[in-house]
Backbone bond lengths (Angstrom), bond angles and torsions (degrees), N, CA, C in turn:
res aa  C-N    CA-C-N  psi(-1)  N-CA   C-N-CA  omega(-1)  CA-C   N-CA-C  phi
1 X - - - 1.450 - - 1.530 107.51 -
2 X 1.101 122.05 130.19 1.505 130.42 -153.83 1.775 98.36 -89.90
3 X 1.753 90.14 -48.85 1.408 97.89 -165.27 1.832 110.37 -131.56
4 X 0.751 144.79 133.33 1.450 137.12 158.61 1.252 108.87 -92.23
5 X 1.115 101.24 161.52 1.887 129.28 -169.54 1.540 118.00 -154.96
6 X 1.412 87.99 153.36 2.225 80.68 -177.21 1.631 116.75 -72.19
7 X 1.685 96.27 -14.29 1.722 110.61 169.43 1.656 98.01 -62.49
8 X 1.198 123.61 -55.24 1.640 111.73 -168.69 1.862 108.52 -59.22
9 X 1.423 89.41 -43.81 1.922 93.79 -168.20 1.722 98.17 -62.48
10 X 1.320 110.12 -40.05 2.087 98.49 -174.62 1.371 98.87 -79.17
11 X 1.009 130.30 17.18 1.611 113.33 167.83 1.800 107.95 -93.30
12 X 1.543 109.47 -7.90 1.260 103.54 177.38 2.040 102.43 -128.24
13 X 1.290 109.47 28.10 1.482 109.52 -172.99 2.070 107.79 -164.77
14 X 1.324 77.93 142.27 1.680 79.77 -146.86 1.958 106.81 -55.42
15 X 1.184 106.42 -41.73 1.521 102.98 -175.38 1.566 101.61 -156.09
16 X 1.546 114.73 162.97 1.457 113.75 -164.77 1.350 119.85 -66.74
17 X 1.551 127.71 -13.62 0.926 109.43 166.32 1.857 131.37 -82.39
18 X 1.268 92.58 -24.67 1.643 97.11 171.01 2.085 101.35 -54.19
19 X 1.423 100.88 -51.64 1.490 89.34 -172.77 1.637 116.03 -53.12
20 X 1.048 109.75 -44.84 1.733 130.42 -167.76 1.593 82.46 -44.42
21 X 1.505 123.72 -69.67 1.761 129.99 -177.47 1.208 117.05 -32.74
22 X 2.044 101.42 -51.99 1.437 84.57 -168.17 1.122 119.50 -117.10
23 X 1.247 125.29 27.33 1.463 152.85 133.15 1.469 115.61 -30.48
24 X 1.778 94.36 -63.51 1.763 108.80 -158.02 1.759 92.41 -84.42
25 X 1.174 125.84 -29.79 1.870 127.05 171.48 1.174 99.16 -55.70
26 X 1.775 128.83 -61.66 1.559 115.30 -144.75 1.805 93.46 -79.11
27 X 1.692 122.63 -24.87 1.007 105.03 175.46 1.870 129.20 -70.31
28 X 0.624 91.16 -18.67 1.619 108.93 166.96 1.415 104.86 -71.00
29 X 1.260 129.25 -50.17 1.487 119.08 177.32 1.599 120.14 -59.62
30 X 1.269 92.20 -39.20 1.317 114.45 -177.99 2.018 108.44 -54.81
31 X 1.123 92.34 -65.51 1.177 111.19 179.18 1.844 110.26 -60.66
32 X 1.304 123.65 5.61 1.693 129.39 -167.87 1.325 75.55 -132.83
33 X 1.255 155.80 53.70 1.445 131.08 165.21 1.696 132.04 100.02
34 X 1.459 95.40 -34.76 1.417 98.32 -165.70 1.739 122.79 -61.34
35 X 1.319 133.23 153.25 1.192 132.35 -143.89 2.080 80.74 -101.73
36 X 1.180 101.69 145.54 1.402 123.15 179.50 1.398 101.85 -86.54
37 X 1.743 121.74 130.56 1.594 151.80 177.86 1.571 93.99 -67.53
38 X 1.285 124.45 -33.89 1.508 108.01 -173.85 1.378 100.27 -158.90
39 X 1.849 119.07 173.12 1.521 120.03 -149.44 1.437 82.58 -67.22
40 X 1.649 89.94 164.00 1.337 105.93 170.56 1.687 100.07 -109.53
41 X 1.856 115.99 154.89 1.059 114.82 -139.96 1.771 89.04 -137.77
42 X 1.112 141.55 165.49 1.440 125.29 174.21 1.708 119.75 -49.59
43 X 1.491 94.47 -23.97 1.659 87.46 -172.77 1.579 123.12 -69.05
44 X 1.366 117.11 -172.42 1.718 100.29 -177.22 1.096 113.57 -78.88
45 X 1.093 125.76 -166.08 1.881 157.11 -167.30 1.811 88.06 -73.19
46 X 1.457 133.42 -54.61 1.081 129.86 -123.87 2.138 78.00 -91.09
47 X 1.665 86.40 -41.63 2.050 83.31 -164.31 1.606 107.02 -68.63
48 X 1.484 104.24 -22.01 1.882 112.87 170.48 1.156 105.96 -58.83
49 X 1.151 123.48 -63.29 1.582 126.27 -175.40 1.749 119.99 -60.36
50 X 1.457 105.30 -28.38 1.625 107.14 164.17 1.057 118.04 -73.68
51 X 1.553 129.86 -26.48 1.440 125.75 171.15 1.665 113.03 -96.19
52 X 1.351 99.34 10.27 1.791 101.48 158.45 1.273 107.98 -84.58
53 X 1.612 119.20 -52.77 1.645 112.44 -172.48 1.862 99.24 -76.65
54 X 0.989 127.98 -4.89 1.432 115.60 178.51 1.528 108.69 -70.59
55 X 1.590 103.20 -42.48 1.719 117.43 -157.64 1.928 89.71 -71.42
56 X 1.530 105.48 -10.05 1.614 98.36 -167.83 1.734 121.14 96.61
57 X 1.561 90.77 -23.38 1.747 100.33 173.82 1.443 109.50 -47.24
58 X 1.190 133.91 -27.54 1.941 121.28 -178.61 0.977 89.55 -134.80
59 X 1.200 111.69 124.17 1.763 142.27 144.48 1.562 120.92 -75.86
60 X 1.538 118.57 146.98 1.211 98.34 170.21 2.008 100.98 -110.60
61 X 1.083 94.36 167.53 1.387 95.50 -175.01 1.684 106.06 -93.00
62 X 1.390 111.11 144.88 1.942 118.46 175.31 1.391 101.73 -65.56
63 X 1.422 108.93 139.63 1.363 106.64 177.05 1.735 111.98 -85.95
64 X 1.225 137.04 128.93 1.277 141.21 -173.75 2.269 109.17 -42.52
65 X 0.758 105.50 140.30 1.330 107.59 -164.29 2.236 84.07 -90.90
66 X 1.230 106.48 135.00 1.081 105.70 -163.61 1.734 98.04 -133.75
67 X 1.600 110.86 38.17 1.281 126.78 168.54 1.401 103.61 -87.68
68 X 1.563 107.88 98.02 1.880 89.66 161.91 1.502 98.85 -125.43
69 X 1.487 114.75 160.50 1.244 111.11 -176.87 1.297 106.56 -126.14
Protein backbone atom coordinates (compact mmCIF):
# COMPACT_ATOMS: atom_id res chain seq x y z
CA UNK A 1 0.00 0.00 0.00
CA UNK A 2 1.75 3.06 -1.25
CA UNK A 3 -0.52 5.41 0.48
CA UNK A 4 -3.32 5.24 3.14
CA UNK A 5 -6.33 7.38 3.37
CA UNK A 6 -9.39 7.77 5.69
CA UNK A 7 -11.27 6.39 2.37
CA UNK A 8 -9.24 3.02 2.90
CA UNK A 9 -9.70 3.00 6.93
CA UNK A 10 -13.92 3.66 6.51
CA UNK A 11 -14.15 0.90 4.26
CA UNK A 12 -13.48 -1.30 7.28
CA UNK A 13 -15.03 1.15 10.23
CA UNK A 14 -18.33 2.50 10.46
CA UNK A 15 -17.79 6.41 10.57
CA UNK A 16 -14.81 8.80 11.37
CA UNK A 17 -15.27 9.08 14.63
CA UNK A 18 -15.17 5.42 15.69
CA UNK A 19 -11.79 5.43 13.63
CA UNK A 20 -10.34 8.68 15.32
CA UNK A 21 -11.00 6.16 18.89
CA UNK A 22 -9.58 3.39 17.59
CA UNK A 23 -6.82 4.76 15.91
CA UNK A 24 -5.76 6.90 19.04
CA UNK A 25 -6.23 3.24 21.48
CA UNK A 26 -4.23 0.94 19.09
CA UNK A 27 -1.67 3.81 19.04
CA UNK A 28 -1.20 3.83 22.59
CA UNK A 29 -0.81 0.10 22.57
CA UNK A 30 1.51 0.36 20.15
CA UNK A 31 3.44 2.79 21.79
CA UNK A 32 3.27 0.40 25.51
CA UNK A 33 4.80 -2.53 23.69
CA UNK A 34 2.33 -3.94 21.53
CA UNK A 35 3.57 -6.00 18.48
CA UNK A 36 2.56 -4.25 15.04
CA UNK A 37 -0.40 -6.15 12.50
CA UNK A 38 1.80 -5.12 9.59
CA UNK A 39 5.58 -4.00 8.53
CA UNK A 40 6.49 -1.09 10.00
CA UNK A 41 7.64 1.53 7.45
CA UNK A 42 9.71 4.88 8.30
CA UNK A 43 6.56 6.70 8.92
CA UNK A 44 5.06 7.14 12.50
CA UNK A 45 3.07 4.87 14.85
CA UNK A 46 -0.12 6.92 13.98
CA UNK A 47 0.26 6.23 9.73
CA UNK A 48 1.31 2.34 10.86
CA UNK A 49 -1.67 1.98 12.73
CA UNK A 50 -3.92 3.54 9.81
CA UNK A 51 -2.63 1.06 7.46
CA UNK A 52 -3.35 -1.67 10.13
CA UNK A 53 -7.15 -0.84 10.25
CA UNK A 54 -7.04 -0.28 6.39
CA UNK A 55 -5.38 -3.89 5.72
CA UNK A 56 -8.59 -4.90 8.10
CA UNK A 57 -5.99 -6.11 10.79
CA UNK A 58 -8.11 -4.08 13.78
CA UNK A 59 -11.60 -4.19 14.05
CA UNK A 60 -13.52 -2.35 16.41
CA UNK A 61 -16.02 -4.22 18.30
CA UNK A 62 -20.26 -3.07 18.31
CA UNK A 63 -21.05 -1.82 21.44
CA UNK A 64 -23.95 -4.09 23.04
CA UNK A 65 -27.26 -2.14 22.70
CA UNK A 66 -28.16 -1.77 26.39
CA UNK A 67 -31.94 -0.73 25.68
CA UNK A 68 -34.04 -3.02 27.78
CA UNK A 69 -37.41 -2.15 28.66
Amino acid sequence: MARVTIEDCLKNVDNRFTLVHLAAKRVRQVREGAELLVQRTKNGDVVTVLREIAANRIVAKPKPDNQEK
